[in-house]
PDB file of N, CA, C, O and CB in Angstrom:
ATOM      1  N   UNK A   1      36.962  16.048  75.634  1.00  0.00           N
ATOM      2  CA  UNK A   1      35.967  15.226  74.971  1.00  0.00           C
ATOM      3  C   UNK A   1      36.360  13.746  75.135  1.00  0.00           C
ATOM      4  O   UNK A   1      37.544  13.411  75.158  1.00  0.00           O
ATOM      5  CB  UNK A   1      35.840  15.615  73.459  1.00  0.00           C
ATOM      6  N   UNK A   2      35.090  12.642  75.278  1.00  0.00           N
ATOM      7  CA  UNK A   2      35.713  11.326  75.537  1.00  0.00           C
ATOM      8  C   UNK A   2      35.398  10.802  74.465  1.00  0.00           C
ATOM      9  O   UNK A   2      34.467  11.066  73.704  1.00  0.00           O
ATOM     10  CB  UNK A   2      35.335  10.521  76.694  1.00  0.00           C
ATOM     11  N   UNK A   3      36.250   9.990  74.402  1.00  0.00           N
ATOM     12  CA  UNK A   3      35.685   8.670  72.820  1.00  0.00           C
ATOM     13  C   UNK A   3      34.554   7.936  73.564  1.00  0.00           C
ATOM     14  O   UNK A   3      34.539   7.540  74.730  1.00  0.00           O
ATOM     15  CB  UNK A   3      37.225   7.029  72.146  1.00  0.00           C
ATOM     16  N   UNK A   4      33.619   7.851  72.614  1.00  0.00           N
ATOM     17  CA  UNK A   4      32.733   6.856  72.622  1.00  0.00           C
ATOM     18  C   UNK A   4      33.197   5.330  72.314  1.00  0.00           C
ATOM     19  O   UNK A   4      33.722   5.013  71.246  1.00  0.00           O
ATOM     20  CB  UNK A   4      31.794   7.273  71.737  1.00  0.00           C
ATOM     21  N   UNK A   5      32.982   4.569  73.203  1.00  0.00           N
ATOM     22  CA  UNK A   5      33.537   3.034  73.597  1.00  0.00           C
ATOM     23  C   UNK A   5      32.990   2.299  72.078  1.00  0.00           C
ATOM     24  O   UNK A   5      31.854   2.439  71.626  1.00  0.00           O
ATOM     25  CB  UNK A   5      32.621   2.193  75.370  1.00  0.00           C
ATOM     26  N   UNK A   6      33.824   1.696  71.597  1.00  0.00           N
ATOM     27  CA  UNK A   6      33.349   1.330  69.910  1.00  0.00           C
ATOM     28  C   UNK A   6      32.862  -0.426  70.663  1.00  0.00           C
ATOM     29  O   UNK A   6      33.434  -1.053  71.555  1.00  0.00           O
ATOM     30  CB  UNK A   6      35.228   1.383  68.161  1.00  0.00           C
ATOM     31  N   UNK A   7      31.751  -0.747  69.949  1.00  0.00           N
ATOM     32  CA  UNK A   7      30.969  -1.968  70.511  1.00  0.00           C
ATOM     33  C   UNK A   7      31.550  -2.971  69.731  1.00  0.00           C
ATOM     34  O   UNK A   7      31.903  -2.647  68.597  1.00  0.00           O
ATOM     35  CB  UNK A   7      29.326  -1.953  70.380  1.00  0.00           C
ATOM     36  N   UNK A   8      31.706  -4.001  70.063  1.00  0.00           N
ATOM     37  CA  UNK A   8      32.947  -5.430  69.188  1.00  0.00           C
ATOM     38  C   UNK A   8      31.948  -5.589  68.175  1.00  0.00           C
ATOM     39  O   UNK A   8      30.766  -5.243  68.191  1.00  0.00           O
ATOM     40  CB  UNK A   8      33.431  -7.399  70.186  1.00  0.00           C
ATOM     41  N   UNK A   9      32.787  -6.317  67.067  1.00  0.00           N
ATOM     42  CA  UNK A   9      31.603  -6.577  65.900  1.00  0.00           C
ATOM     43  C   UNK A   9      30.761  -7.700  66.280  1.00  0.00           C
ATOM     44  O   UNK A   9      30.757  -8.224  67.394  1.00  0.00           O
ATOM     45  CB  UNK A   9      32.208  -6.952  64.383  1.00  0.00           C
ATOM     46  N   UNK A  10      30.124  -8.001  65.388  1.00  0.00           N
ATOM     47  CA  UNK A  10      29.154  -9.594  65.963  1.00  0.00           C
ATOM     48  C   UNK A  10      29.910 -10.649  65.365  1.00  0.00           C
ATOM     49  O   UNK A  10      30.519 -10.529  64.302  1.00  0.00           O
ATOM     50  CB  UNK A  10      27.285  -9.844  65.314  1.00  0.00           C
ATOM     51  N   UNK A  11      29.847 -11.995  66.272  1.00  0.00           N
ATOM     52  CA  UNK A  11      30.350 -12.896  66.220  1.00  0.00           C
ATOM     53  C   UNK A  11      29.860 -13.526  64.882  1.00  0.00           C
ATOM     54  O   UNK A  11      28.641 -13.577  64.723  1.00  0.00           O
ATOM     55  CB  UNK A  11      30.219 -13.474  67.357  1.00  0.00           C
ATOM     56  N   UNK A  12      30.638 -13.991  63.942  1.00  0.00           N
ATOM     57  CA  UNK A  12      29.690 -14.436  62.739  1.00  0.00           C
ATOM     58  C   UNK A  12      29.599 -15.992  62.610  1.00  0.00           C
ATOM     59  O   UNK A  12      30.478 -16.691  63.114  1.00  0.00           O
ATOM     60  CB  UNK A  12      30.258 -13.841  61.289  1.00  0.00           C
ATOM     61  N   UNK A  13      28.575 -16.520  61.959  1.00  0.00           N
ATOM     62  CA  UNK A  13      27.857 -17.742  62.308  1.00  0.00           C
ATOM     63  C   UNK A  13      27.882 -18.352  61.270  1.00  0.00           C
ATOM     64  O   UNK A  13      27.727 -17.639  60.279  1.00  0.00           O
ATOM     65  CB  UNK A  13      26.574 -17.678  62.796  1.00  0.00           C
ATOM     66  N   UNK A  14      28.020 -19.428  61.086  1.00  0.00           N
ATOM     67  CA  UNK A  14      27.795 -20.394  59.763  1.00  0.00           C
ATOM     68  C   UNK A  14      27.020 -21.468  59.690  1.00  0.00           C
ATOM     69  O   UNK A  14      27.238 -22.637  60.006  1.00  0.00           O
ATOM     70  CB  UNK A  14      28.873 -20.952  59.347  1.00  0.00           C
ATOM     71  N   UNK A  15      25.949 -20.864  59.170  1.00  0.00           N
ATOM     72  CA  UNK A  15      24.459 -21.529  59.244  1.00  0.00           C
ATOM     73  C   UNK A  15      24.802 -22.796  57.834  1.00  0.00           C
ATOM     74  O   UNK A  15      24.991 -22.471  56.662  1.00  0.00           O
ATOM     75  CB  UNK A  15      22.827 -20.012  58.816  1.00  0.00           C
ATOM     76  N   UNK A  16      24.805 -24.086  58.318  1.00  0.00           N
ATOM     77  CA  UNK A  16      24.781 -25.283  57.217  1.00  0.00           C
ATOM     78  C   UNK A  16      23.690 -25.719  56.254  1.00  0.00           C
ATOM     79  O   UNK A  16      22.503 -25.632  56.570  1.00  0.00           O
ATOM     80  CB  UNK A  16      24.965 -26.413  57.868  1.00  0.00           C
ATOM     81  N   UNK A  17      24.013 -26.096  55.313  1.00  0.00           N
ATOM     82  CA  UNK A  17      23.165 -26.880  54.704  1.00  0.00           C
ATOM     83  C   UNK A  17      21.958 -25.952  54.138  1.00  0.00           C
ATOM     84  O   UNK A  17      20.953 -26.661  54.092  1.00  0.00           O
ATOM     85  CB  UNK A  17      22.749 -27.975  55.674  1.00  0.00           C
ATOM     86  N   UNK A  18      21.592 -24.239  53.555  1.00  0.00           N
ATOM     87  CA  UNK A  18      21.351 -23.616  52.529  1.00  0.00           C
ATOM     88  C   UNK A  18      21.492 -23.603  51.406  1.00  0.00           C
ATOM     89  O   UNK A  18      22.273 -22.828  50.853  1.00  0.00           O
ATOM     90  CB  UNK A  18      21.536 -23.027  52.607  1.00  0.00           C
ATOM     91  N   UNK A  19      20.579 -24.686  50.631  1.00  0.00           N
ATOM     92  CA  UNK A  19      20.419 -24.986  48.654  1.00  0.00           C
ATOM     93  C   UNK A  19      22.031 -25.489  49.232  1.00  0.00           C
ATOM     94  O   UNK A  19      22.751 -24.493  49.285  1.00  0.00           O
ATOM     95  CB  UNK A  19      20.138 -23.081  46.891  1.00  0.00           C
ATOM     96  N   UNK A  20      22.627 -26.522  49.589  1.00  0.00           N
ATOM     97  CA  UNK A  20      23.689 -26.863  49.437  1.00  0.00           C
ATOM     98  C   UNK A  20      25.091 -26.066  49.987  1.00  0.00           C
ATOM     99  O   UNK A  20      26.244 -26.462  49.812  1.00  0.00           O
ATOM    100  CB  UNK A  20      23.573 -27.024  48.281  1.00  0.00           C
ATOM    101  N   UNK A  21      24.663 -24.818  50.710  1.00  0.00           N
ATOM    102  CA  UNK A  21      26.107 -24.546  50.939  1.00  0.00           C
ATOM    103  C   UNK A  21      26.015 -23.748  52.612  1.00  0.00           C
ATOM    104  O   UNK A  21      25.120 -23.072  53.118  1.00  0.00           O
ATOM    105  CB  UNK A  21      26.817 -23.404  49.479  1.00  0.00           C
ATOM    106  N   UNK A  22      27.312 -24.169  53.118  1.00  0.00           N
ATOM    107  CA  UNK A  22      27.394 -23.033  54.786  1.00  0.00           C
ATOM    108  C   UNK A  22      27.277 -21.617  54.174  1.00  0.00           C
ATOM    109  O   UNK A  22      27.811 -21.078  53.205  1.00  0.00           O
ATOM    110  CB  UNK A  22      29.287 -23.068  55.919  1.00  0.00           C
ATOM    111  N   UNK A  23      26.777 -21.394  54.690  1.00  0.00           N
ATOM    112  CA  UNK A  23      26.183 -19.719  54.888  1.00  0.00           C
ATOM    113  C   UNK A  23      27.143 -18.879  55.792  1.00  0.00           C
ATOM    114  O   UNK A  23      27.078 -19.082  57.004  1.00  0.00           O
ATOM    115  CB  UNK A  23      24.541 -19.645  55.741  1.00  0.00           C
ATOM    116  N   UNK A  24      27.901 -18.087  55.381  1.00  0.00           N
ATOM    117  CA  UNK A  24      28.634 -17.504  56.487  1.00  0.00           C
ATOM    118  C   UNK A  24      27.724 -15.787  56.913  1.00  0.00           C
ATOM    119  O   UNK A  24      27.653 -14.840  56.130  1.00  0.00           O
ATOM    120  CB  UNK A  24      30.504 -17.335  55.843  1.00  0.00           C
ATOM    121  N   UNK A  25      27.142 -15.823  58.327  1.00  0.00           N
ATOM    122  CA  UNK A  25      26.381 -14.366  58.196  1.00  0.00           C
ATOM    123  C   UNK A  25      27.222 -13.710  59.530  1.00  0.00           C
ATOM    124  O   UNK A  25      27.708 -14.260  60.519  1.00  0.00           O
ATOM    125  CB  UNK A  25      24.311 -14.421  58.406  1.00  0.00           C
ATOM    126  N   UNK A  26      27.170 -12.313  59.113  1.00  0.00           N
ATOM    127  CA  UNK A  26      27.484 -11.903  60.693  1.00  0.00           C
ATOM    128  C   UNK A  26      26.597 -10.475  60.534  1.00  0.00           C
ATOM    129  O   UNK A  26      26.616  -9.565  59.706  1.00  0.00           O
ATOM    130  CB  UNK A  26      29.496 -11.654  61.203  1.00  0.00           C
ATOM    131  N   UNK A  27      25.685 -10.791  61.943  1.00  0.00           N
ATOM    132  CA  UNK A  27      24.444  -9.677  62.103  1.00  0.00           C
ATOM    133  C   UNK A  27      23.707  -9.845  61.417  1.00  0.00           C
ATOM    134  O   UNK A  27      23.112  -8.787  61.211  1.00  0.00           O
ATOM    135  CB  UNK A  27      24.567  -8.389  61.966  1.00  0.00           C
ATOM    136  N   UNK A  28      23.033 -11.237  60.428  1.00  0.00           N
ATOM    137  CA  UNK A  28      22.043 -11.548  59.874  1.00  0.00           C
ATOM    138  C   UNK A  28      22.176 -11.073  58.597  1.00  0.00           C
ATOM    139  O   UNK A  28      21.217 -10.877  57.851  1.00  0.00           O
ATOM    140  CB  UNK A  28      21.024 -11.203  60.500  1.00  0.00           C
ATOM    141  N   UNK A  29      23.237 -10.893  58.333  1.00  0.00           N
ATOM    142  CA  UNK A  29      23.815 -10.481  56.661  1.00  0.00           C
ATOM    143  C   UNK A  29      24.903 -11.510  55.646  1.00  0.00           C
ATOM    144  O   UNK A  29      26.133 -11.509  55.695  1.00  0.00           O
ATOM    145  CB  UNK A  29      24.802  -8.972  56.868  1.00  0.00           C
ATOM    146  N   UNK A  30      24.578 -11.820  55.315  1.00  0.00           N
ATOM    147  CA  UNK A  30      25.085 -13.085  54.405  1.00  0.00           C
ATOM    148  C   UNK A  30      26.014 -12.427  53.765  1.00  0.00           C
ATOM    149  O   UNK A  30      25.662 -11.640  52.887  1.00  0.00           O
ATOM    150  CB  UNK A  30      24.051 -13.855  53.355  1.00  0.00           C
ATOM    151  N   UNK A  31      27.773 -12.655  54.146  1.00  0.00           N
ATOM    152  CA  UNK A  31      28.688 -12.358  54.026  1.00  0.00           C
ATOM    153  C   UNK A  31      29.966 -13.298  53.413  1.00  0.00           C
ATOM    154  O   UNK A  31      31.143 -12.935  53.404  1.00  0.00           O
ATOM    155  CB  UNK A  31      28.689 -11.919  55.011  1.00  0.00           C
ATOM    156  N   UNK A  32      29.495 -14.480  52.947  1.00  0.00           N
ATOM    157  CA  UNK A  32      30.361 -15.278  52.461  1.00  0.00           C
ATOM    158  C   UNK A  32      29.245 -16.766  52.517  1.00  0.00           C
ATOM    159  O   UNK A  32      28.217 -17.001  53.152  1.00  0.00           O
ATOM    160  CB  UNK A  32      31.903 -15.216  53.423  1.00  0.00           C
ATOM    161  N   UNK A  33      30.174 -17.678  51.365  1.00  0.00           N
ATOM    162  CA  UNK A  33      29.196 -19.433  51.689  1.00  0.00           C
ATOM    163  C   UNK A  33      30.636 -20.355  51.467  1.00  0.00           C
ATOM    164  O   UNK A  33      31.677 -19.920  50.975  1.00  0.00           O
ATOM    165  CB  UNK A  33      27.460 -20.077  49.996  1.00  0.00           C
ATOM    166  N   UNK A  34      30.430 -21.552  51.899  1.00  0.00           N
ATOM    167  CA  UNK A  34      31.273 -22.448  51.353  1.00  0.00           C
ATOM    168  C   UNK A  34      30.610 -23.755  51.087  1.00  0.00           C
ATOM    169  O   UNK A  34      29.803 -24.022  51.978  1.00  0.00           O
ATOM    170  CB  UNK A  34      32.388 -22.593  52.176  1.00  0.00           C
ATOM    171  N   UNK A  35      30.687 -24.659  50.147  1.00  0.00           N
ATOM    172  CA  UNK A  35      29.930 -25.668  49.567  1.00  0.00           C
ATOM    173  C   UNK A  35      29.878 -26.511  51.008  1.00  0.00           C
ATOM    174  O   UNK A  35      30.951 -26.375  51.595  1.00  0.00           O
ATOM    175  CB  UNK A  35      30.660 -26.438  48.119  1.00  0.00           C
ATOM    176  N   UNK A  36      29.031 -27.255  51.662  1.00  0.00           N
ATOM    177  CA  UNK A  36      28.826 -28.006  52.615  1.00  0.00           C
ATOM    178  C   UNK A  36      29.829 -29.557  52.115  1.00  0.00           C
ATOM    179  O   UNK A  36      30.469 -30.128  52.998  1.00  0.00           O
ATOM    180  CB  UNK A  36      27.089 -28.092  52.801  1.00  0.00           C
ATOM    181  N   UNK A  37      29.851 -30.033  50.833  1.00  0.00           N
ATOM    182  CA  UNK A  37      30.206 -31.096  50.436  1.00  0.00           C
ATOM    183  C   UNK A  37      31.587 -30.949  50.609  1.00  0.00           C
ATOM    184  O   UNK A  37      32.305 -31.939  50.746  1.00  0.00           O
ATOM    185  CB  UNK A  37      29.734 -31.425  49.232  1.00  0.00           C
ATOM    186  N   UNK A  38      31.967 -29.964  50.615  1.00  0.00           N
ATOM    187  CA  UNK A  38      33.507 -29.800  50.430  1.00  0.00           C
ATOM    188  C   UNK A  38      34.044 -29.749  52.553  1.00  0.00           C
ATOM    189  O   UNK A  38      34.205 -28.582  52.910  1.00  0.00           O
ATOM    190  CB  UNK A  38      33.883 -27.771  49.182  1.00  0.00           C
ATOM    191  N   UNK A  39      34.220 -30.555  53.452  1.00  0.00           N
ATOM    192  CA  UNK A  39      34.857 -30.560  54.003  1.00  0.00           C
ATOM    193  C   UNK A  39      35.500 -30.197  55.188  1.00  0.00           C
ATOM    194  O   UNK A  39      35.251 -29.964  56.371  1.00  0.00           O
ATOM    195  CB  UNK A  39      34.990 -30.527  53.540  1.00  0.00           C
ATOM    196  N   UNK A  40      36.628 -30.253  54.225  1.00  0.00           N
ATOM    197  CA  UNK A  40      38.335 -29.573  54.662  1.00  0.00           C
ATOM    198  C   UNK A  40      37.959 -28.123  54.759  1.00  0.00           C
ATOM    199  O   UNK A  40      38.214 -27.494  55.786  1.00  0.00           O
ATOM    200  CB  UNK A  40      39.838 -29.778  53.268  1.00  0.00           C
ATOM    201  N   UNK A  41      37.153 -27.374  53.372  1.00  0.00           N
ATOM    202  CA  UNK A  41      37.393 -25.845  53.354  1.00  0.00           C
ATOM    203  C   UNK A  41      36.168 -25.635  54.398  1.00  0.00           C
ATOM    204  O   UNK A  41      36.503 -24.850  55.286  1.00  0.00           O
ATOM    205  CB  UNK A  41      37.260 -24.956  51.658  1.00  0.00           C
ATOM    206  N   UNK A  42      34.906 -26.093  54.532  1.00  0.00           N
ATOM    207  CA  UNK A  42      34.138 -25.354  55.611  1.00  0.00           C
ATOM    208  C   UNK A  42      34.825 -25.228  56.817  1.00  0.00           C
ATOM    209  O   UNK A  42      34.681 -24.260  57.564  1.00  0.00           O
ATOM    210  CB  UNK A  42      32.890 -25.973  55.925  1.00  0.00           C
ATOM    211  N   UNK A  43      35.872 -26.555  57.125  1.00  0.00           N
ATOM    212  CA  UNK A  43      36.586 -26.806  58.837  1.00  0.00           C
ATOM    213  C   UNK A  43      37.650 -25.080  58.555  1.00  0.00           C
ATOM    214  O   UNK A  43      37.780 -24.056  59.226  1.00  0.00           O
ATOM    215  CB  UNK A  43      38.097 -29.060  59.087  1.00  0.00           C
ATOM    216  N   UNK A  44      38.139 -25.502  57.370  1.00  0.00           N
ATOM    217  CA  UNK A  44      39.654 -24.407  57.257  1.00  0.00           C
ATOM    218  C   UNK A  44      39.132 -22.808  57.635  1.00  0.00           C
ATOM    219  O   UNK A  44      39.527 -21.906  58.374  1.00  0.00           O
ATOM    220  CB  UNK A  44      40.449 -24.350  55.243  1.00  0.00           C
ATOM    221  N   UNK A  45      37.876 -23.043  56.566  1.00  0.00           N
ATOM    222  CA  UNK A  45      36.845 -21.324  56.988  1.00  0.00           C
ATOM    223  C   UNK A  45      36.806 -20.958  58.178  1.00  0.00           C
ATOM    224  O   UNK A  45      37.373 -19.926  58.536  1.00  0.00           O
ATOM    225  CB  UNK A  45      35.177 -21.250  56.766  1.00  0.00           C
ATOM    226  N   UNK A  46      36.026 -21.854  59.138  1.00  0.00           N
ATOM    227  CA  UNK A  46      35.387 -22.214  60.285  1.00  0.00           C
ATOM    228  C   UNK A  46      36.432 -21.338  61.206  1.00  0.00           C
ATOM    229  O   UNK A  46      36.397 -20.264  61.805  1.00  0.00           O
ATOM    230  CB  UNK A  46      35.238 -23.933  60.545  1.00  0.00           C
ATOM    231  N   UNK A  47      37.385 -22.400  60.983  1.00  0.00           N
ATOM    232  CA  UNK A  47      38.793 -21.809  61.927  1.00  0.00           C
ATOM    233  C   UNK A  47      39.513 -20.832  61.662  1.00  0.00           C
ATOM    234  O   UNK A  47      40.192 -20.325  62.555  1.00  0.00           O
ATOM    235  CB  UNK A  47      39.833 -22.615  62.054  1.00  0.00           C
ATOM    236  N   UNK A  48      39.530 -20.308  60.275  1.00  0.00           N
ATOM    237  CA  UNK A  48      40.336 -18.241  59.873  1.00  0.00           C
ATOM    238  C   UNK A  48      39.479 -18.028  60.577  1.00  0.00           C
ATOM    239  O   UNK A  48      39.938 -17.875  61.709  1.00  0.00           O
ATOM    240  CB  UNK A  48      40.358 -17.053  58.132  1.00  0.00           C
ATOM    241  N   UNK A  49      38.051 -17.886  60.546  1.00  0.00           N
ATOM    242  CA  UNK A  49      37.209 -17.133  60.883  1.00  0.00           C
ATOM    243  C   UNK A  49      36.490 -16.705  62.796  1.00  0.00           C
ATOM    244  O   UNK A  49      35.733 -15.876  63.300  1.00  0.00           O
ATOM    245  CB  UNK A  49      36.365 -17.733  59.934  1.00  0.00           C
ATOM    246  N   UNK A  50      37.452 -18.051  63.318  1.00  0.00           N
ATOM    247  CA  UNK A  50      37.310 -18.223  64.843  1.00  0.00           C
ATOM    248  C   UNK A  50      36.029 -18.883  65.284  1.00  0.00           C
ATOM    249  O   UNK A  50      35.799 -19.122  66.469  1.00  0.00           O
ATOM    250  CB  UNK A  50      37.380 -16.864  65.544  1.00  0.00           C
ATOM    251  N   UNK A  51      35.045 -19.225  64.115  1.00  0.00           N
ATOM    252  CA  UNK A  51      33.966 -19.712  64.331  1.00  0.00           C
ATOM    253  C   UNK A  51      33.866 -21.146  65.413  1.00  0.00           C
ATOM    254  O   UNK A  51      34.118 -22.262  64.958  1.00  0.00           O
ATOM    255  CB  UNK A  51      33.532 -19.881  62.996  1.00  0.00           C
ATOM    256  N   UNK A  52      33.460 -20.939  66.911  1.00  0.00           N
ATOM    257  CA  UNK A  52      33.301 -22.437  67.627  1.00  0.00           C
ATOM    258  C   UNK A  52      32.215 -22.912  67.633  1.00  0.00           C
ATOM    259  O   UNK A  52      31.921 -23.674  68.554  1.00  0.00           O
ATOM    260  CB  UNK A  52      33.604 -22.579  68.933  1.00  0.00           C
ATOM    261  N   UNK A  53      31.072 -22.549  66.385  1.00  0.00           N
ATOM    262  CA  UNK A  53      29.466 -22.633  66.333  1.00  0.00           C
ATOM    263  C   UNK A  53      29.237 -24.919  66.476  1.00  0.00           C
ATOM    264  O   UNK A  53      28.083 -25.160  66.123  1.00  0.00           O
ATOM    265  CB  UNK A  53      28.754 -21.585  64.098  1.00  0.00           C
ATOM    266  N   UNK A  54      29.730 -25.804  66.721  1.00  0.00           N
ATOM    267  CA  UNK A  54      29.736 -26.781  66.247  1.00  0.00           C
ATOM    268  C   UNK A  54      28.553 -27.720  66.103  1.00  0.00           C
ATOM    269  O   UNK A  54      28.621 -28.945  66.192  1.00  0.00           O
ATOM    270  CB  UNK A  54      30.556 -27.156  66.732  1.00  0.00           C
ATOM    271  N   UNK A  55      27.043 -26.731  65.779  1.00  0.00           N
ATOM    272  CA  UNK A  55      26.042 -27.798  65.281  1.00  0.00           C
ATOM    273  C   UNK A  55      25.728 -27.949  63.861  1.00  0.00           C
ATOM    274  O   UNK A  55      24.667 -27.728  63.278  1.00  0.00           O
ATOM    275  CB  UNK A  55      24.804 -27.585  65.874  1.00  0.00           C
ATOM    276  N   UNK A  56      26.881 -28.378  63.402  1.00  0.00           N
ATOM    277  CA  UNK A  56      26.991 -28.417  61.520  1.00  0.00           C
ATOM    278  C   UNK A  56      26.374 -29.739  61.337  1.00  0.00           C
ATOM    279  O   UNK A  56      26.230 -30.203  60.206  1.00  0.00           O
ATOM    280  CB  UNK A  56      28.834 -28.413  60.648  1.00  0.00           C
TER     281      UNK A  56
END
């Protein structure tokens, strides 16, 4: 029997500036936010998260 090839997850995206905050979605599912005003933590998110989306 062969394994079925497991498909990578989706790249997740951080859509800016929603009622005030980044939107973190992956596959169109809203999975986290971080306040837009704040920075340091959207860049710090951005980068745990591997995100290179850069039209913030």
């Amino acid at each position: 029997m062969r394994h079925r090839r497991r498909e990578p997850a989706p790249e997740p995206v951080l859509d800016a500036f929603e009622d005030g905050l980044a939107v973190l979605r992956r596959d169109r599912v809203t999975v986290g936010h971080v306040a837009t005003s704040d920075r340091d933590r959207v860049t710090a998110e951005r980068a745990r998260l591997g995100i290179r989306r850069e039209d913030f």
